[in-house]
N, C-alpha and C positions, 0 to 999 in steps of 0.2 A: 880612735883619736890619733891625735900627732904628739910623738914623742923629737922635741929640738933640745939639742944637747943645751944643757944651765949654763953653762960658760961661752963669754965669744957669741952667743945668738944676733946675728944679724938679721934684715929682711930678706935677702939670700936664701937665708938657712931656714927660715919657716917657710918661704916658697917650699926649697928643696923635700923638707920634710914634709908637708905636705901632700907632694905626688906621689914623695917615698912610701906614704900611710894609705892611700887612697883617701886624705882628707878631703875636705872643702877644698875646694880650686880657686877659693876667697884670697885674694894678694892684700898686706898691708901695703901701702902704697907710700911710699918718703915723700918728703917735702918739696922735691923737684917737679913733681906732678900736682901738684895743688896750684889753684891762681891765687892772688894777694890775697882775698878777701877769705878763702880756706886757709892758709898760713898764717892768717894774721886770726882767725876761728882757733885754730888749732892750738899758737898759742898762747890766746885766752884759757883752752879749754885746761891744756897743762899749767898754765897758773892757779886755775881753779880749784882742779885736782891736789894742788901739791898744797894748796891751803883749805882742803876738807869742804869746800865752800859749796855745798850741794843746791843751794837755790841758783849760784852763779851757775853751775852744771849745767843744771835745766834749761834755764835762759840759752845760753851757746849751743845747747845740742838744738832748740826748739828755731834758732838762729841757721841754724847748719853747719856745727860746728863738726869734723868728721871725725867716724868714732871709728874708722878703720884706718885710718892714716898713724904711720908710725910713729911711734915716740920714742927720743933720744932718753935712753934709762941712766945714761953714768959718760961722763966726760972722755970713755976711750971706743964709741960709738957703737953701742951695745943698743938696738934698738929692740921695742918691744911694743904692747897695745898699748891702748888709755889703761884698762884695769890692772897689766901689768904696774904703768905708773901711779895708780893710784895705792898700790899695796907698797911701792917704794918708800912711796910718803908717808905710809903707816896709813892709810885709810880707808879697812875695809868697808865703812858704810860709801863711799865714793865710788869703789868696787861694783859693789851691788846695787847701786842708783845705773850705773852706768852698762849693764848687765838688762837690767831692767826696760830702762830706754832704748837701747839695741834692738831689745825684744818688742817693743812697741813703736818702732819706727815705721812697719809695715814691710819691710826687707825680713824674710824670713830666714835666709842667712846669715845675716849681721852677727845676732847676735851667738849663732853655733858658730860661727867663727873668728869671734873672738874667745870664746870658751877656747876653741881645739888650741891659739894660738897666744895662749894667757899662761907660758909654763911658769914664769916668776911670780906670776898672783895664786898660781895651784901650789909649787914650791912654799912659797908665804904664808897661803890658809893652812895647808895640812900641817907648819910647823905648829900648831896649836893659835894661832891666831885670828881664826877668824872661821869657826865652822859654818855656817850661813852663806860666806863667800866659798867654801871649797866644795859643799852640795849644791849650791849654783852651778859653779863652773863644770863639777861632775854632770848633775842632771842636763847640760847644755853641750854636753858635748868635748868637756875637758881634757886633757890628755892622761888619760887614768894610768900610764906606764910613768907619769912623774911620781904617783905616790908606793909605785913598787918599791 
């Protein structure tokens, strides 16, 4: 797994960490690399996410909404995945929809990597909130030195 330090995590710093770990070679990818119609997906899909709205999920990911493009976690530009933001919002069943979908996209990386690069949604589950979501993201790949 990839261990990226909890604080300060940019897109940078899961690349980095990444090659550091011999992760996935999987890049979240920011907002400057998506065209309109992925940016303007994207976010939808963070709207969605941050109001629990799981049929709306479906619909955007089934749309193309992209489930590997970064998301802004906190206003001092701390980014992180969808399931990171969904566990922001307090919503591990969003977590594990979106986990899920990943996994049934037909991309068999997708969703191992978003497990390896979900430290804020593995930090989140293991504090007691959401065991369902933190044996997900373990069984998928998680970065299992967050819960040392």
């Amino acid at each position: 797994g990839v261990h990226v330090p909890r604080t300060g995590a940019t897109t940078t710093a899961f690349v980095a960490g990444a090659a550091a770990a011999g992760g996935s070679t999987r890049i979240l990818t920011s907002g400057v690399h998506l065209s309109a119609e992925g940016l303007r997906l994207r976010g939808g899909l963070r709207e969605a996410i941050r109001a629990g709205d799981l049929d709306k999920i479906r619909v955007l990911v089934s749309d193309g909404a992209p489930l590997d493009a970064a998301i802004d976690l906190d206003r001092c530009g701390v980014q992180g995945t969808c399931i990171d933001w969904a566990c922001v919002a307090g919503h591990a069943d969003s977590g594990l929809l979106l986990l899920e979908l990943a996994a049934a996209s037909g991309d068999e990386g997708l969703a191992r990597a978003l497990a390896e690069r979900s430290e804020e949604a593995l930090w989140w589950a293991a504090g007691g909130r959401s065991r369902a979501l933190l044996e997900q993201l373990l069984r998928r790949g998680g970065p299992a030195t967050a819960c040392a």
